[in-house]
C-alpha positions as CSV (number, residue, x, y, z in Angstrom):
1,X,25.5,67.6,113.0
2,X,27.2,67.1,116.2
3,X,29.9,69.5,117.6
4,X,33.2,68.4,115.9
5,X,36.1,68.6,118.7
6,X,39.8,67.7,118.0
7,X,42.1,66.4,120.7
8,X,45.6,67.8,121.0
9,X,47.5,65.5,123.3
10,X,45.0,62.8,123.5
11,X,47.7,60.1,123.6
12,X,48.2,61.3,127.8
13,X,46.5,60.8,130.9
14,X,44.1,63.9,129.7
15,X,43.9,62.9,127.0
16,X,42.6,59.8,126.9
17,X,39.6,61.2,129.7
18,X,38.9,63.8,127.2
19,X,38.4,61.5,124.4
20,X,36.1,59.6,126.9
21,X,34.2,62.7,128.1
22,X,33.8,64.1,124.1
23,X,31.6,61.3,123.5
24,X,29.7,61.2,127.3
25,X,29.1,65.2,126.0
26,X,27.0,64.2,122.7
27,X,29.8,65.4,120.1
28,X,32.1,63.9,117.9
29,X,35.5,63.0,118.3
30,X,37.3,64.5,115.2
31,X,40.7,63.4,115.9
32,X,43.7,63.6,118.2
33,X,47.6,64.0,118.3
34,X,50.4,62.9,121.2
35,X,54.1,64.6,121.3
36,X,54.4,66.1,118.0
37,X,51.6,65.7,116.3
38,X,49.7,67.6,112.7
39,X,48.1,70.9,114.5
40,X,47.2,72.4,111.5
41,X,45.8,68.8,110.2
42,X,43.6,68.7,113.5
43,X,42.3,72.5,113.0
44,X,41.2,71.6,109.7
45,X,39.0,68.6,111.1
46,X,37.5,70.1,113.8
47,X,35.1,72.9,115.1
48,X,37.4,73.5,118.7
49,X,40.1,72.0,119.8
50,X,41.0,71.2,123.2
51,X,44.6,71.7,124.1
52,X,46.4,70.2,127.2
53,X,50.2,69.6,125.4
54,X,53.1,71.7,126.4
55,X,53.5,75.1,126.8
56,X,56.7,75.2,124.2
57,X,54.3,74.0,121.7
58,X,51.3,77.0,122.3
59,X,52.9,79.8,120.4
60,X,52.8,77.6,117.3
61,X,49.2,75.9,118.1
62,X,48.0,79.4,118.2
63,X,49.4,80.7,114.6
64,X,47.6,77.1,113.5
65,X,44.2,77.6,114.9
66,X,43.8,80.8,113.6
67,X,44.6,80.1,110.3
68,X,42.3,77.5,110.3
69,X,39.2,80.2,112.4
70,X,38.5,77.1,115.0
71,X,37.8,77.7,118.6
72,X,40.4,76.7,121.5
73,X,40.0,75.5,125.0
74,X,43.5,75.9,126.2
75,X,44.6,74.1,129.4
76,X,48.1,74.0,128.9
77,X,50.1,75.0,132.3
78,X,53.6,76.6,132.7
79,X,53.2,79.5,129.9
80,X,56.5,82.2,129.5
81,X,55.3,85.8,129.1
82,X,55.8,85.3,125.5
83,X,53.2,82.1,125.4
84,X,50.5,83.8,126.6
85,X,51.0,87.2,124.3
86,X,50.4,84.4,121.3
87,X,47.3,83.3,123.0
88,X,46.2,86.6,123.4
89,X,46.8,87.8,120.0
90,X,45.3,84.4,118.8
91,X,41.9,85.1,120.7
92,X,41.4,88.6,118.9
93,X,40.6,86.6,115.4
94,X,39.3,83.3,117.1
95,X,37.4,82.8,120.5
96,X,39.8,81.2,122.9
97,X,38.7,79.5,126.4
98,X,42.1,79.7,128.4
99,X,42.2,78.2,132.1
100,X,44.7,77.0,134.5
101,X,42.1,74.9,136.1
102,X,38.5,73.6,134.3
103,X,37.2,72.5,137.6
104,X,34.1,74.3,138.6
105,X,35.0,74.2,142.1
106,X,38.4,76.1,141.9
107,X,36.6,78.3,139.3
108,X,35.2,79.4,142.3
109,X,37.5,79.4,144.8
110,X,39.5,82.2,142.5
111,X,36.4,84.0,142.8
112,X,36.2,83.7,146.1
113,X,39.5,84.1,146.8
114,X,39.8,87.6,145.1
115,X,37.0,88.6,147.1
116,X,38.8,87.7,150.1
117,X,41.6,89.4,149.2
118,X,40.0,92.9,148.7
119,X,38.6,92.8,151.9
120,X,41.6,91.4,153.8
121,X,44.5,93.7,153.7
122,X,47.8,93.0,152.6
123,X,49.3,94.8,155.6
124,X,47.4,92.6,158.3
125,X,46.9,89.4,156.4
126,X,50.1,87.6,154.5
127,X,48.8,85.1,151.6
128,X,51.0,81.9,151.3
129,X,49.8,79.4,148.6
130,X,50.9,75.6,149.2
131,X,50.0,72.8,146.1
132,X,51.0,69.3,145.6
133,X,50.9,67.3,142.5
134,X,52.1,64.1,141.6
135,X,55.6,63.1,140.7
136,X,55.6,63.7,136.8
137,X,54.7,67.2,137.1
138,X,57.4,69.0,135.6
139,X,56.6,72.4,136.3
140,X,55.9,74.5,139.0
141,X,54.7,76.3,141.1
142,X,51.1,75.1,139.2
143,X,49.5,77.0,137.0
144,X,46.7,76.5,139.4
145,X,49.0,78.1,142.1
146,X,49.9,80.9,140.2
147,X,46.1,81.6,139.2
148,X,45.4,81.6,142.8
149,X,48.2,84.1,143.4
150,X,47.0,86.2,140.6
151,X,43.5,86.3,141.6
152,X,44.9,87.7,145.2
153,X,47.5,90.4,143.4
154,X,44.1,91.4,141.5
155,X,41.9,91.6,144.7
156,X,44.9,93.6,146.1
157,X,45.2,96.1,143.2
158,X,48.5,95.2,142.7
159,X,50.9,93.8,140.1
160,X,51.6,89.9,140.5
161,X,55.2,89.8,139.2
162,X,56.0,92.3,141.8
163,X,54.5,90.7,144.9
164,X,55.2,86.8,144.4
165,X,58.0,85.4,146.7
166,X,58.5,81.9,145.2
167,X,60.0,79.4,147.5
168,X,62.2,80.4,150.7
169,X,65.5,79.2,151.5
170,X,68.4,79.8,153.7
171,X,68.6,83.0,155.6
172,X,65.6,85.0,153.5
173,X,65.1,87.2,156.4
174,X,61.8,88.5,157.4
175,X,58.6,88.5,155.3
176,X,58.0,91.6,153.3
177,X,54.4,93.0,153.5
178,X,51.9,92.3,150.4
179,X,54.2,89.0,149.0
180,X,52.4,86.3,148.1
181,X,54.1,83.2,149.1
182,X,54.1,79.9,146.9
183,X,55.1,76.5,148.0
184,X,55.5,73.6,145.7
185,X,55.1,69.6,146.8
186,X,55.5,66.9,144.7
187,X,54.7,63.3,145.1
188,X,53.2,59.8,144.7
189,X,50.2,60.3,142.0
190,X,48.0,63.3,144.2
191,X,45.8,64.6,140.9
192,X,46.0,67.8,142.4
193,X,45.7,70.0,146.0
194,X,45.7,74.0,146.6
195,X,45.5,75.6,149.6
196,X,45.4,79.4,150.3
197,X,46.2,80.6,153.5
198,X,45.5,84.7,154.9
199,X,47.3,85.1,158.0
200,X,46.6,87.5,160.4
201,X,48.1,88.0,163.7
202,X,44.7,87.2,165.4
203,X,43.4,84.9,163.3
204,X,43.7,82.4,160.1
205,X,40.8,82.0,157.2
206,X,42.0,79.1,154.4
207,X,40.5,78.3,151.2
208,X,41.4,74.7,150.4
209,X,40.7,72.4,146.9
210,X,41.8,68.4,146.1
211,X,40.8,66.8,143.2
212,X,40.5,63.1,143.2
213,X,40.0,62.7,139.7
214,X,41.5,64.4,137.0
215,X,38.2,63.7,135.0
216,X,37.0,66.9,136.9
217,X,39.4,68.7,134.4
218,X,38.4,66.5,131.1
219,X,34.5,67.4,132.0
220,X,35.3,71.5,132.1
221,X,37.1,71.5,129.5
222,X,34.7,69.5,127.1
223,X,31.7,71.9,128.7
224,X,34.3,74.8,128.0
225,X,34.2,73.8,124.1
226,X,30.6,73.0,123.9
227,X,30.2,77.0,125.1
228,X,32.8,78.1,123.2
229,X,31.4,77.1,119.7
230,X,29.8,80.0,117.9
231,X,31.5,82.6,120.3
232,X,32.7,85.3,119.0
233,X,37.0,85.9,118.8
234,X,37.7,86.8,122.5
235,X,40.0,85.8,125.4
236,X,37.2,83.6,128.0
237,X,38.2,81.7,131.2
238,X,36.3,79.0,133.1
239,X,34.1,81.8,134.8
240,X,32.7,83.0,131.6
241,X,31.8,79.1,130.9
242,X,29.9,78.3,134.2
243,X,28.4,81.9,133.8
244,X,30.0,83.2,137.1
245,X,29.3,87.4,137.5
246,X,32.4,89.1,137.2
């Protein structure tokens, strides 16, 4: 019997390729919801259920899903501190796949970039991060962005929320040592483009990703569920999926 994978948000852009890329994978389509939809219906129909809505809506998703004991790829961006508590508490009774990106390619650039970040230090090298996204993004920096920016805090051995400068404007004065700098474009329809930048005073290095299609995010996220199925509860990100060494 084919892998059984519900849709939450399938009426959007993601949606709609996810519905597309559910069927390219070999599993069945068990249903789907846009703005407002039956969570708890969907849980009951399905085997995972892939999640790119809103981030008001995950607190509630997650009380759903474990009720019903059905796997979630979550790829919701723009989670408060007290979003991603429910997702964790949610993936100690049901195995949760939680991601700010699902492209293999920045799944390694994090990787990478953490790397480059332990080696680089903070007093010689300051890390900006610059994204652009489309118009309708409506939050920001990206979650993307802020995965980046995590994954250089970690690197760093030090605590994001107390290194990341977000935006500069007016008279700011100099840079501090250790931030992490973030700046946010938005425009036109750009599917997605993250740049991270280590400055030195002798040199630059820059790890750069653009996505052209957002189907790259559909495609991880159906593999994400296809792994996910059978897992036992626990709180997995994209690396786990495409069996990258921690």
């Amino acid at each position: 019997m084919a892998l059984r994978i519900g849709i939450a948000g399938i009426t959007g852009r993601m949606g709609r390729l996810l519905a597309e890329e559910v069927g390219a994978a070999g599993a069945a389509l068990a249903g789907g919801f846009g703005r407002g939809g039956d969570i708890a219906g969907l849980a009951g129909q399905s085997d995972v259920v892939i999640d790119f809505t809103h981030a008001s809506a995950a607190a509630g998703h997650a009380q759903a899903l474990v009720a019903a004991g059905v796997g979630w790829v979550l790829g919701t961006s723009g989670l408060a501190a007290e979003d991603e508590a429910a997702v964790a508490a949610a993936s100690v009774l049901i195995p949760v796949a939680y991601a700010s990106n699902f492209s293999p390619g920045m799944t390694l650039m994090l990787a990478v970039a953490e790397a480059m970040a332990a080696s680089l230090p903070a007093e010689g090298y300051d890390a900006e991060i610059l994204e652009m996204h489309h118009r309708q993004k409506v939050d920001a920096p990206s979650g993307t962005a802020i995965g980046l920016g995590r994954a250089v805090a970690k690197g760093r051995g030090v605590a994001f929320e107390q290194v990341m400068r977000n935006a500069r404007s007016g008279d700011v004065g100099p840079r501090k040592a250790g931030e992490i700098g973030f700046a946010s474009l938005r425009g036109g329809q750009v599917v997605g483009e993250h740049a991270l930048l280590f400055a030195g005073a002798s040199e630059h290095l820059a790890l750069v990703h653009r996505a052209f299609d957002r189907r790259i995010y559909a495609t991880g996220a159906v593999r994400a569920a296809l792994w996910l199925f059978g897992r036992p509860p626990g709180l997995y990100s994209m690396r786990d999926v495409i069996g990258l060494a921690p």
